[in-house]
N, C-alpha and C positions, 0 to 999 in steps of 0.2 A: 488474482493479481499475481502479476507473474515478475515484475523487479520492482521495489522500492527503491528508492534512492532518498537520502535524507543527510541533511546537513542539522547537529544539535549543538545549539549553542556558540556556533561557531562563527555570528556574525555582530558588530557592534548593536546595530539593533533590534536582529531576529532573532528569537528563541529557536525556532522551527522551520524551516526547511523541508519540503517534502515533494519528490518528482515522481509520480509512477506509472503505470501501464498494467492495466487488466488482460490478461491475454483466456480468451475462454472459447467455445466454443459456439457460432453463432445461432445454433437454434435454443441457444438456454435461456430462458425468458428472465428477462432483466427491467429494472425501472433504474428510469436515470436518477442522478443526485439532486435530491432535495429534502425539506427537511419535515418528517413522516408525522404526519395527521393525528397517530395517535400518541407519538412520543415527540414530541415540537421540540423538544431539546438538541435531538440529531439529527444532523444534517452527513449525509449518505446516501451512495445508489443500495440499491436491494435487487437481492437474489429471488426471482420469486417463485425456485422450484423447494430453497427450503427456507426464506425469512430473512437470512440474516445479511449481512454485508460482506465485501473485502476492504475496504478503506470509508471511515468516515472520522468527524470531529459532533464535539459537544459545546451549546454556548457556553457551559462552563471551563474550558481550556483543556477536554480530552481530546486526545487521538490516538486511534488505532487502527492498524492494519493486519494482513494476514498472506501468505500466497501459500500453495501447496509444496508439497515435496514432492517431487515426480517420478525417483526413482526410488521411496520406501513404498512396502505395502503396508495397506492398512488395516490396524488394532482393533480402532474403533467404528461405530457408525453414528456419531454424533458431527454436525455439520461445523465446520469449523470458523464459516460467516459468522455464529452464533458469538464467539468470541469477540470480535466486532460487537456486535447491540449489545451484549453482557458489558463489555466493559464500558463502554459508553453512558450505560444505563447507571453503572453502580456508584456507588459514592464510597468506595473502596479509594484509599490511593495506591498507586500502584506495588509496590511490595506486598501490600497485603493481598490484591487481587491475583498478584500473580502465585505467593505463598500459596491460598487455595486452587488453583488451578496446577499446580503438581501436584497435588495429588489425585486430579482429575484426567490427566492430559491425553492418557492412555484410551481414553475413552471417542477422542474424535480422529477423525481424519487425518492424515499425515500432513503435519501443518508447519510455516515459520509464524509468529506471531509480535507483532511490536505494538507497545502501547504507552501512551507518556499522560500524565496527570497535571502536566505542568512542572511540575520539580522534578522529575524525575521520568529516563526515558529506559524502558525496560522491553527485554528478548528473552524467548524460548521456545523451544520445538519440542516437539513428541517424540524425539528417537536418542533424545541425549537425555541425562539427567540436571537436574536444576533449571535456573535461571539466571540471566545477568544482568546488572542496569549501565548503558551504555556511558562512556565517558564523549566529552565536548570533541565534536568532527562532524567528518563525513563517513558515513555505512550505506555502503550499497548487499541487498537482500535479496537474493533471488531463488531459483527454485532447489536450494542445495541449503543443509545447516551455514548458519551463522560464522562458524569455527571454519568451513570448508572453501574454495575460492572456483572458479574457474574463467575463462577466458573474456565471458559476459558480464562476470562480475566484477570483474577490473578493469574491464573498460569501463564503465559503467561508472566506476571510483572516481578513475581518473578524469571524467567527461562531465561529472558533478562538480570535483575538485574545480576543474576549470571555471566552469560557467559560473560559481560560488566566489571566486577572484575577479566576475570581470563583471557584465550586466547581469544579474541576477534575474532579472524581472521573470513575468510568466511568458512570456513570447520566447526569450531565450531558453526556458526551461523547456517548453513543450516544443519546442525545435528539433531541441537536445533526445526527447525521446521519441521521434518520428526517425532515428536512425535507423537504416536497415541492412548496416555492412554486418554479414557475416562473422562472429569472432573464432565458427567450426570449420575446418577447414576437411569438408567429407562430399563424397558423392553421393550421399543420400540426401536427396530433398528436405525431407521433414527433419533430419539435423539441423541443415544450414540453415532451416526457416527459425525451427524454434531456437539457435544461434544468437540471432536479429535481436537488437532489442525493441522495434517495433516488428512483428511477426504476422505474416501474410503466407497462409496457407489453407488448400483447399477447405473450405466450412470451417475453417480456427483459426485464431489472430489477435490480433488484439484491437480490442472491440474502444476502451477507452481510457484516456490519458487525463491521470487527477495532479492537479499543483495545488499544495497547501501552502501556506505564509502565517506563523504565527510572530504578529512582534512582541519585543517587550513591553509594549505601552500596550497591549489588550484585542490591538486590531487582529483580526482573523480576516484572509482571502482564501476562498478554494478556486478554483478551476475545472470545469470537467468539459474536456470534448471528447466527443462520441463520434467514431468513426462510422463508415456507411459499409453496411454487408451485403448491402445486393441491389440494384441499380435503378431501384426505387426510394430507396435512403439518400439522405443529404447526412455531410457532416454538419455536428452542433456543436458551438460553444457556449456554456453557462458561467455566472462570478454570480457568488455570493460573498457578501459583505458582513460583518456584526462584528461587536464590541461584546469582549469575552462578559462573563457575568460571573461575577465572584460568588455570587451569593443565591448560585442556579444552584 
């Protein structure tokens, strides 16, 4: 997952807020979002070169995501999907989840990480120290620390910001991340693609676009459309529906 964008708390009746784009490479075998056989709890695409996820939620009112950092090298070789179904899975709430995972953190892949339990919406990466729990807005996340910004990730604020003040819906949102103006201004190709925030480049791209909706009254929507990688593929769009479960 290569931007998140998320709006917390910041709307009269939605808790949660969440627009993103998985950008990866297309021969990486992938299953789309749905909610997994042996853990019916979570509902998530899966990675299936090593398990874990980049963006899923829980019928109990978790969610968490992840994208990579692209320009640290990496510490660890623990997969950093796995953060995803760990946190999903636990019944940690999130400070404590994330308390034990600094002192783990060193151990995976150079990662950003967000996860929210419902009360509480928490961040951290592998090349900073600590963690933080985010205050009521809009945070746009991409392949760079939290604390750092760049030209994608401020459009990206602003382009949130917007659509968050006007039709919110999922059509507006998933509109919102099929953009593909440039925000690098370079004559290398693979700059100005990975630039994009929707990203088309030879065999890499971004493969597919998740909207979540948490309200305050319990309802959960997600969104997952799948882009087509080769001229055999059709685009898909899936919605899922469910009422959170207090007591999963």
């Amino acid at each position: 997952m290569c931007l998140i964008l998320l709006s917390w708390q910041n709307a009269s009746e939605q808790a949660l807020t969440v627009a993103a784009n998985r950008d990866e490479f297309f021969q990486r075998p992938t299953l789309a979002a749905n909610f997994w056989p042996e853990h019916p709890q979570i509902l998530a695409g899966r990675d299936l070169e090593f398990g874990g996820s980049w963006l899923g939620v829980s019928r109990n009112g978790r969610f968490a995501a992840v994208t990579n950092l692209r320009e640290e090298m990496a510490t660890g070789d623990r997969s950093r999907g796995n953060l995803v179904k760990d946190f999903l899975l636990s019944s940690q709430n999130s400070d404590q989840f994330f308390a034990q995972l600094e002192l783990e953190k060193s151990q995976y892949r150079p990662f950003n990480f967000i996860a929210s339990d419902g009360d509480r919406l928490c961040y951290t990466n592998n090349v900073e120290p600590t963690w933080r729990t985010l205050t009521a807005g809009i945070h746009a996340i991409g392949n760079i620390p939290l604390s750092d910004e760049n030209e994608k990730t401020k459009k990206g604020y602003a382009d949130m910001s917007a659509v968050m003040t006007g039709k919110k819906d999922h059509d507006a949102l998933l509109n919102m991340l099929q953009d593909m103006t440039p925000t690098m201004n370079t004559d290398e190709e693979i700059y100005r693609a990975l630039s994009c925030r929707f990203v088309k480049f030879e065999g890499y791209g971004t493969r597919s676009s998740s909207i979540v909706s948490a309200a305050k009254n319990g309802q959960w929507d997600v969104w997952e459309k799948r882009y087509a990688t080769d001229a055999s593929q059709q685009e898909t769009l899936q919605h899922f529906s469910f009422i959170e479960d207090s007591g999963a």
